[in-house]
C-alpha positions as CSV (number, residue, x, y, z in Angstrom):
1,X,-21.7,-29.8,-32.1
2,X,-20.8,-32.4,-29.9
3,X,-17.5,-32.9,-28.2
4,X,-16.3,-35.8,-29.7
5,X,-17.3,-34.5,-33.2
6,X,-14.9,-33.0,-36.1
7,X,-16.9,-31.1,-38.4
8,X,-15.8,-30.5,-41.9
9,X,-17.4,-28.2,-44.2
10,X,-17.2,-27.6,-48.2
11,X,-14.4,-24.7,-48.6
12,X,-15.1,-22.2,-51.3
13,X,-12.1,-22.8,-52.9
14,X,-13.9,-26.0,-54.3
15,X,-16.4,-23.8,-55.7
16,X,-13.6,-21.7,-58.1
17,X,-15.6,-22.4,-61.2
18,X,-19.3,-20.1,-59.7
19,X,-16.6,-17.6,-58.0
20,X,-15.2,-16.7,-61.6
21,X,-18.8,-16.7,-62.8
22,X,-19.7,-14.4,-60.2
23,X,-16.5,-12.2,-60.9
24,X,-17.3,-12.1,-64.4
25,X,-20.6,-11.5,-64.1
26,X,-20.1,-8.5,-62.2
27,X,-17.9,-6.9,-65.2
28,X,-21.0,-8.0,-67.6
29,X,-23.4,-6.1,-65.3
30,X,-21.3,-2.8,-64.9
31,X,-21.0,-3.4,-68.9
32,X,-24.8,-4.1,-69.3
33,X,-25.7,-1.3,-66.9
34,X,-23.6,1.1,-69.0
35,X,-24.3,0.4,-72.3
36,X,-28.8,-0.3,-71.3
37,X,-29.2,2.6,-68.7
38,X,-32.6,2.4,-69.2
39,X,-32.3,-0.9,-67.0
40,X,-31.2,1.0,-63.6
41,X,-33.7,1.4,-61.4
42,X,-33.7,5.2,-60.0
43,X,-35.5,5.4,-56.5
44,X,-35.5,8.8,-53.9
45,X,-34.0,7.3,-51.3
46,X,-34.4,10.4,-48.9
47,X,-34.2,14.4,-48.6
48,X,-31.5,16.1,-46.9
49,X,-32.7,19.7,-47.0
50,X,-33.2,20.7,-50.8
51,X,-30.6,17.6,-51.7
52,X,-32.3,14.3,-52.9
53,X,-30.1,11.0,-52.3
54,X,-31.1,8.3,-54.7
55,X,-30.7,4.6,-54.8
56,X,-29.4,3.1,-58.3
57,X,-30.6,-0.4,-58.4
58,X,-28.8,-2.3,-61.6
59,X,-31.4,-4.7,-62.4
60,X,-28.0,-6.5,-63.7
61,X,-26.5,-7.4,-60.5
62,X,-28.6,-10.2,-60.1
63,X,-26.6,-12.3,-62.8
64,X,-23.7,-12.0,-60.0
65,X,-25.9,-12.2,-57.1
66,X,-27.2,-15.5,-59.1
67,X,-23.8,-17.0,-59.0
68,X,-23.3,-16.1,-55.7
69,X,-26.4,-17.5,-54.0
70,X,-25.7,-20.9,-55.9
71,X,-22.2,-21.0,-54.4
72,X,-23.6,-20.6,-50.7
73,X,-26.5,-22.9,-51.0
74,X,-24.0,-25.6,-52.9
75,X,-21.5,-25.0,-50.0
76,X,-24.0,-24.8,-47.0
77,X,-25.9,-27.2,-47.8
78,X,-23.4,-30.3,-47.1
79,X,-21.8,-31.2,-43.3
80,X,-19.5,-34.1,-43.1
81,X,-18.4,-35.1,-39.4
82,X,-16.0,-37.2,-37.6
83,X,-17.4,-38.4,-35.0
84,X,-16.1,-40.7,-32.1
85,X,-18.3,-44.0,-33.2
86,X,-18.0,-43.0,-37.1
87,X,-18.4,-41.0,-40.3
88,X,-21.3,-38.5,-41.3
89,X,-22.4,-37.1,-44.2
90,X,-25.6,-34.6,-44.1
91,X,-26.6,-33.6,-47.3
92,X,-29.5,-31.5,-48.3
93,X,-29.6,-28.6,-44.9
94,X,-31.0,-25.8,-46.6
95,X,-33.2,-28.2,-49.7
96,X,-36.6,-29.3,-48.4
97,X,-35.0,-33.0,-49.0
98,X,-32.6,-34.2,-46.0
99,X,-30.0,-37.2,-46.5
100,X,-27.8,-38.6,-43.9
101,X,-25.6,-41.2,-44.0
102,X,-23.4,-43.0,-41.4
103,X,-20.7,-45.2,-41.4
104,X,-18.8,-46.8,-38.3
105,X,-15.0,-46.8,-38.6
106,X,-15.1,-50.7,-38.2
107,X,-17.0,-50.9,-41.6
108,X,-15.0,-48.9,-44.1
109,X,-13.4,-50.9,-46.5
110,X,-11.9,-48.1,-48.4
111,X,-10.8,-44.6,-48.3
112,X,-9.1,-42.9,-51.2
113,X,-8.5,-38.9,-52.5
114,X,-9.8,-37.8,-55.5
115,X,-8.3,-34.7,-57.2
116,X,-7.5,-32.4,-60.5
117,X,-4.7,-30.1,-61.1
118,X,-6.3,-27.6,-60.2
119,X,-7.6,-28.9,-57.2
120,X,-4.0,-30.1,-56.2
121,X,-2.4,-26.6,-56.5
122,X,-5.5,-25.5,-54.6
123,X,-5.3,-28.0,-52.0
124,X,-8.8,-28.9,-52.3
125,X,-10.1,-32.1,-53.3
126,X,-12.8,-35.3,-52.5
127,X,-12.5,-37.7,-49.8
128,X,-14.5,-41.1,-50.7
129,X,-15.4,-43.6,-48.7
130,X,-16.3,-47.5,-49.3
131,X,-17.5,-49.9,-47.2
132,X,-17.6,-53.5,-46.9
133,X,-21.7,-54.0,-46.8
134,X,-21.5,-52.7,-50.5
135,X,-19.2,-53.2,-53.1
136,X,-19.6,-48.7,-53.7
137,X,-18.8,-45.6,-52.6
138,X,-21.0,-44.5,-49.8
139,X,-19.9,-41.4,-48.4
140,X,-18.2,-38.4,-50.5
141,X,-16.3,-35.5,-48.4
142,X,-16.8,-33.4,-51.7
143,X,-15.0,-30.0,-52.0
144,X,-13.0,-30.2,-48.3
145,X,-9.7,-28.6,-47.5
146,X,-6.4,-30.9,-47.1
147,X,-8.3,-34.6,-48.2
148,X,-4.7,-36.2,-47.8
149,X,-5.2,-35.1,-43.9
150,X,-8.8,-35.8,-43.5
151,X,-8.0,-39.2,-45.4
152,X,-5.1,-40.4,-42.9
153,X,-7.3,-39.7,-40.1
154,X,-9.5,-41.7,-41.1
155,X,-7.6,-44.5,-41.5
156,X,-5.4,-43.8,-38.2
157,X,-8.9,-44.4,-36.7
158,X,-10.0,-47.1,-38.9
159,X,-6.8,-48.6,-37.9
160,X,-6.9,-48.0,-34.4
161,X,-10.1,-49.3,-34.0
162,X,-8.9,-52.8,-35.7
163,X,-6.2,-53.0,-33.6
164,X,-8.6,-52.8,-30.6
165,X,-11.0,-55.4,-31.7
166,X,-8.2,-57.6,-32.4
167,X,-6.5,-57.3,-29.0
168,X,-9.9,-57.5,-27.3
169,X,-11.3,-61.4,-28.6
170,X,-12.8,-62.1,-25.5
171,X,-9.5,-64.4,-24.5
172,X,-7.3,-63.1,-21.1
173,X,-4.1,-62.5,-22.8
174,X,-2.4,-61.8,-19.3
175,X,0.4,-64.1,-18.0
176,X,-1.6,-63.7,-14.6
């Protein structure tokens, strides 16, 4: 990461919908695995004198494990950044497809929050991005903590950096 850089990641409170899969999935495993026993695997694990210790292995488990790796690979796999010269949006780390896209501060057009109810009480919601080269959204924080934060930052930098090309037209505005 570099120094001028403000990296913002998906949180998983944006991914509430695969953590109540996961959750329930679990209680349908236990379930499953109780009322199919014949679908635990039994393995010795090892010997301790004339004990055995076994490994039970609910075949199961991987309809939560399921949920679970989808949630990591749909939160890991995007990186937005704030960066000193603009906005990032990496999309695709762990997929064998990469997408970047970058947008200087002096080109957005638009910045505007997107959330639910849910996602309100949660404080969770998407950050969207327009600029002026296209009449659409380019960039989407999707799934970020605080987007009322991340989306005033933006435009106190947006701002900012108006305000200095405006002052700086090439014209000495000293009385001097």
């Amino acid at each position: 990461m570099k120094e001028n850089e403000f990296v913002i990641y998906k949180t998983w409170k944006s991914e509430y919908k695969l953590v109540i899969g996961m959750l329930l999935g679990m209680f349908l495993s236990v379930f499953l695995s109780s009322k199919f026993p014949q679908t635990v695997v039994v393995g010795n694990l090892f010997n301790i004198g004339s004990e055995s210790v076994n490994l039970y292995l609910p075949v199961f488990w991987l309809i939560p494990c399921g949920f679970f790796l989808y949630a990591l690979i749909r939160i890991y796999n995007v990186k937005y950044c704030l960066t000193s010269k603009g906005l990032e949006m990496t999309v695709g780390i762990l997929s064998a497809r990469k997408r970047s896209v970058k947008i200087r501060y002096e080109d957005i057009r638009s910045v505007e929050t997107m959330q639910t109810i849910l996602e309100r009480i949660l404080n969770i919601g998407s950050v969207e991005v327009g600029t002026s080269a296209t009449g659409a959204i380019e960039i989407v924080f999707e799934g970020v903590d605080a987007p009322q934060e991340i989306q005033a930052l933006v435009q106190k930098e947006k701002g900012r950096r108006l305000s200095l090309s405006k002052g700086n037209n090439g014209f000495n505005t000293s009385n001097e």
